[in-house]
C-alpha positions as CSV (number, residue, x, y, z in Angstrom):
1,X,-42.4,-42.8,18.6
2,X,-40.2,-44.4,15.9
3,X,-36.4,-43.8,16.3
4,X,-35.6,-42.5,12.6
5,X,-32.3,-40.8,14.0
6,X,-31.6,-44.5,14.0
7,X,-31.9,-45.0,10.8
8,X,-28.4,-42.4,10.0
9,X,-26.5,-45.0,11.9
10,X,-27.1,-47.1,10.0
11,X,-26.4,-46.1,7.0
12,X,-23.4,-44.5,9.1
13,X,-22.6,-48.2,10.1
14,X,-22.9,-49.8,7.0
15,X,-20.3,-47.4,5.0
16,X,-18.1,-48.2,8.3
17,X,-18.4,-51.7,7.5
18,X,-18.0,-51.6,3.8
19,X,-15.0,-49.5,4.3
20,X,-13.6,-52.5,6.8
21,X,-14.0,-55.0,3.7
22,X,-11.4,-53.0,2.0
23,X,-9.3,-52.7,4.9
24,X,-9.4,-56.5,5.8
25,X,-9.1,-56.5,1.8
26,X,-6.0,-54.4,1.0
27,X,-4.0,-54.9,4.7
28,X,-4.4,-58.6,5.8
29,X,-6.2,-60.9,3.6
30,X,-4.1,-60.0,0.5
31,X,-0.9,-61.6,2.2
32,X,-2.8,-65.2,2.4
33,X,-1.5,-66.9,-0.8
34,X,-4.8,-69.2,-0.8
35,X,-6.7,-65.9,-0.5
36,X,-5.3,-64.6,-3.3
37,X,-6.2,-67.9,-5.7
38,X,-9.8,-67.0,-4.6
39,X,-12.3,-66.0,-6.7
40,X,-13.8,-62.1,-5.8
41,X,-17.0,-63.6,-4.8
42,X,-15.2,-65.9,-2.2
43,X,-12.6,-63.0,-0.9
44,X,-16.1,-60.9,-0.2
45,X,-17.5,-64.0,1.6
46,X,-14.7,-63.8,4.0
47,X,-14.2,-60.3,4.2
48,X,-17.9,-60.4,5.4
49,X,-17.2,-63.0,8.3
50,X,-14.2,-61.5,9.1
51,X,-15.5,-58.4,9.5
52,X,-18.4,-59.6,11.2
53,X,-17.4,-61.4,13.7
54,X,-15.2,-58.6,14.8
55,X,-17.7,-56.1,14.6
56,X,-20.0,-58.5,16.8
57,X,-17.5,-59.0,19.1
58,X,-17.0,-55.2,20.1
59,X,-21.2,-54.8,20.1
60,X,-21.3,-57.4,22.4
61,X,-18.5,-56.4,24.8
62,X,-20.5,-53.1,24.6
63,X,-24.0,-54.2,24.7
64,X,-23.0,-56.0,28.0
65,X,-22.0,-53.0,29.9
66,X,-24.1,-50.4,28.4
67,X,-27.3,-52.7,28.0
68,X,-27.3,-55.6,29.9
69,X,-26.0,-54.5,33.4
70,X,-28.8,-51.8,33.6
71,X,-31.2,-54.4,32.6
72,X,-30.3,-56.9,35.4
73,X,-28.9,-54.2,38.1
74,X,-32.1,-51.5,37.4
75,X,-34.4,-53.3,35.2
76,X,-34.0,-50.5,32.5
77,X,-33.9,-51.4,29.6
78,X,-32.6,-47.8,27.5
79,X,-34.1,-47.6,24.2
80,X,-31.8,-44.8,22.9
81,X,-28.6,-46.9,22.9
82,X,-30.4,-50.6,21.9
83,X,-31.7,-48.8,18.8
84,X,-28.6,-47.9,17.6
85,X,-27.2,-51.3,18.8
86,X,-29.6,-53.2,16.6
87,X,-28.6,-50.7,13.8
88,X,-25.3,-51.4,14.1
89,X,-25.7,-55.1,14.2
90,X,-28.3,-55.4,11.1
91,X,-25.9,-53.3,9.0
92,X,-23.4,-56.1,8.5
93,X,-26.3,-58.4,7.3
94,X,-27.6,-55.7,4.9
95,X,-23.7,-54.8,3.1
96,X,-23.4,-58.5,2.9
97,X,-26.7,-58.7,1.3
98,X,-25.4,-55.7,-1.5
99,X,-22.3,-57.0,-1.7
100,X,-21.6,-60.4,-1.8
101,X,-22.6,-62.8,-4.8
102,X,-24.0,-66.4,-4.2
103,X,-24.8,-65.8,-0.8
104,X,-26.8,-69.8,0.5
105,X,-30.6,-69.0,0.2
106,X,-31.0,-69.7,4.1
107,X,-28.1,-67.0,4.9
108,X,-30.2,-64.5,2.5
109,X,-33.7,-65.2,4.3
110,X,-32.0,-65.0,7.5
111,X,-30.3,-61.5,6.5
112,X,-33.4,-60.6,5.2
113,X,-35.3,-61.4,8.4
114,X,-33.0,-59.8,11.0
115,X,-33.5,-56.3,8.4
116,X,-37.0,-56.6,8.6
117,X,-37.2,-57.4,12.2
118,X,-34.6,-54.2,13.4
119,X,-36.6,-51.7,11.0
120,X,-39.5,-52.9,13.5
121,X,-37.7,-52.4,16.8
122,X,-37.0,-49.5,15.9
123,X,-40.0,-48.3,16.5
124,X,-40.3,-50.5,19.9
125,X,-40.2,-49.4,23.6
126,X,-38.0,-52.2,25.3
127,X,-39.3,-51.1,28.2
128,X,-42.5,-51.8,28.3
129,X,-43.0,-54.2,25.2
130,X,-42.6,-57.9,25.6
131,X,-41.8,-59.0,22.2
132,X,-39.3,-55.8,21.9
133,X,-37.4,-57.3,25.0
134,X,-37.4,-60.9,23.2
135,X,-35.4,-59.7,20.2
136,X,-32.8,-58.3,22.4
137,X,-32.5,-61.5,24.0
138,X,-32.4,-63.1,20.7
139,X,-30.1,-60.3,19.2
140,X,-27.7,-61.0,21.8
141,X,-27.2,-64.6,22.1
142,X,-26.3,-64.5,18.3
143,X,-23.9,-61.7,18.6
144,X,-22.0,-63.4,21.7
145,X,-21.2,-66.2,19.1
146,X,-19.4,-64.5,17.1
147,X,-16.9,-67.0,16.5
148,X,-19.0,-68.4,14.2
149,X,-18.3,-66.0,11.5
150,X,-14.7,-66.3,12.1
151,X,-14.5,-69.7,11.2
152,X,-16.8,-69.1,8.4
153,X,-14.4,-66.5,7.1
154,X,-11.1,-68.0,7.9
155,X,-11.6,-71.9,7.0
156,X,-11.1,-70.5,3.6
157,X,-8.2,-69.8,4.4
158,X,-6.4,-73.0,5.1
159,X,-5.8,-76.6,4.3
160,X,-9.7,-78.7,4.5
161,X,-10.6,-79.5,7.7
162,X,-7.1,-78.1,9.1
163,X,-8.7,-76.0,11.7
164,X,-11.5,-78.6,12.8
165,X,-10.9,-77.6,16.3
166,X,-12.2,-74.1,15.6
167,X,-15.5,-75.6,13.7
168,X,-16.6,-77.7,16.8
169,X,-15.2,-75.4,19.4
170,X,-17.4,-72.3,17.5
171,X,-20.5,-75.5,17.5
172,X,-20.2,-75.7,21.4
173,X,-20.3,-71.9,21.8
174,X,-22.8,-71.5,19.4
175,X,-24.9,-74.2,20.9
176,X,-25.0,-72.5,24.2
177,X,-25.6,-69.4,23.0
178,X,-28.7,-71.2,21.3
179,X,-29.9,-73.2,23.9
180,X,-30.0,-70.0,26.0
181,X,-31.8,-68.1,23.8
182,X,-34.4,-70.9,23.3
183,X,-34.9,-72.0,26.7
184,X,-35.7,-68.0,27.3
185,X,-38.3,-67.7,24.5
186,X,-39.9,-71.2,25.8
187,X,-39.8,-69.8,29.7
188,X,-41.7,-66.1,27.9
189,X,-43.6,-68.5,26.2
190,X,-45.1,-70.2,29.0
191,X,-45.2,-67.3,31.7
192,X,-46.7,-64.6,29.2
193,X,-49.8,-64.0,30.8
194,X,-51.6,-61.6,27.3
195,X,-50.0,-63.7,24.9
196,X,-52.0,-62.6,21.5
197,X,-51.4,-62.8,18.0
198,X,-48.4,-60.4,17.4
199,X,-46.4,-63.1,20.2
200,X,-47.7,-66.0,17.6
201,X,-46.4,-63.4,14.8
202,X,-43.3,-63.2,15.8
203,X,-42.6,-66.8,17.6
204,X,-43.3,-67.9,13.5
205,X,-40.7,-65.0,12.4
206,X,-38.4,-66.3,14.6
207,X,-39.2,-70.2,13.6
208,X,-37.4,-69.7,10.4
209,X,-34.1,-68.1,12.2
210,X,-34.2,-70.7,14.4
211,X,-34.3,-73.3,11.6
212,X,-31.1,-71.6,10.0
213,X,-29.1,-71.8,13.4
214,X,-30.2,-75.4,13.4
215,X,-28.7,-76.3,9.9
216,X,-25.6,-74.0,10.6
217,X,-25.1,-75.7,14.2
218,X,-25.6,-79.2,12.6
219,X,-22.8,-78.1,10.3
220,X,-20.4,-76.8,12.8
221,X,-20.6,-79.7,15.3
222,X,-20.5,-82.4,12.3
223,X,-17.4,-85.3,14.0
């Protein structure tokens, strides 16, 4: 049965995030001078990653107690509080996609994708269905590198290539968090004894997100 309570947090999540632009707006960013010298489409770019990464890194601290550990202790995988999880998560992708200007045409696909993909799950059973279980996998190997989007947001902020430490220390994490993911969806892959067209389906879905973390990981772990 689809999970269209979801759907109201959502929307719930994404005036929640909109509203934490304006707060990252009005009581911390404004005091940057180099902020300030920004052009609006530029301060909404890092309000997004700012914003972003924070709200990633409370989903993930979260999603590991209330998600994970039942998964590994009792194998159960509750479908209730994943849904609005992954409602939570897409909405910061779908505000940046209304909001911000100019976004790079990979970032926008990728938004795009992760929309399309949670509007699916929601009407998943993670307990049962395979390819369900392999977006959570996915979901949360991206959200634990949330660092990423702080450094997108915050680089902004400072002198070029002042906080290089940060770009290749967010590379390694996000590496990790990659080749974790991957070497999962290769092991599913391999071990998936009815592997039928909606596994191919969504192993192609997945090929372009994994091309965008390839591009962005080059980037971040450039010496």
């Amino acid at each position: 049965m689809y999970d269209y309570s979801a759907i109201l947090w959502l929307l719930n999540s994404c005036l929640v995030v909109r509203g934490m632009y304006l707060v990252m707006h009005k009581y911390a960013l404004t005091l940057n001078v180099k902020y300030n010298s920004l052009p609006k489409e530029r301060q909404l770019y890092i309000q997004k990653n700012l914003v972003k990464s924070t709200y990633l890194a409370i989903l993930t601290i979260y999603a590991t107690v209330f998600v994970i550990w039942p998964i590994v202790s009792f194998e159960y995988w509750d479908n209730y509080t994943i849904h609005r999880l992954a409602a939570m998560y897409v909405s910061n992708d779908i505000v940046g996609l209304v909001c911000v200007e100019n976004l790079p045409k990979t970032t926008r696909i990728h938004h795009l994708v992760t929309t399309v993909l949670v509007f699916v799950a929601l009407g998943l059973d993670f307990q049962h269905n395979e390819i369900a279980q392999a977006m959570l996998v996915y979901t949360m190997a991206s959200a634990a590198a949330y660092v990423v989007n702080f450094h997108l947001g915050v680089r902004w902020l400072c002198a070029k290539d002042e906080l290089r430490w940060l770009r290749l220390g967010a590379g390694f994490i996000y590496a990790i968090c990659c080749g974790v993911s991957w070497s999962w969806h290769v092991y599913w892959t391999l071990t998936t004894a009815n592997f039928n067209a909606y596994h191919l389906g969504y192993l192609l879905i997945m090929g372009w997100i994994v091309y965008d973390d390839i591009i962005l990981m080059r980037w971040l772990t450039e010496l």
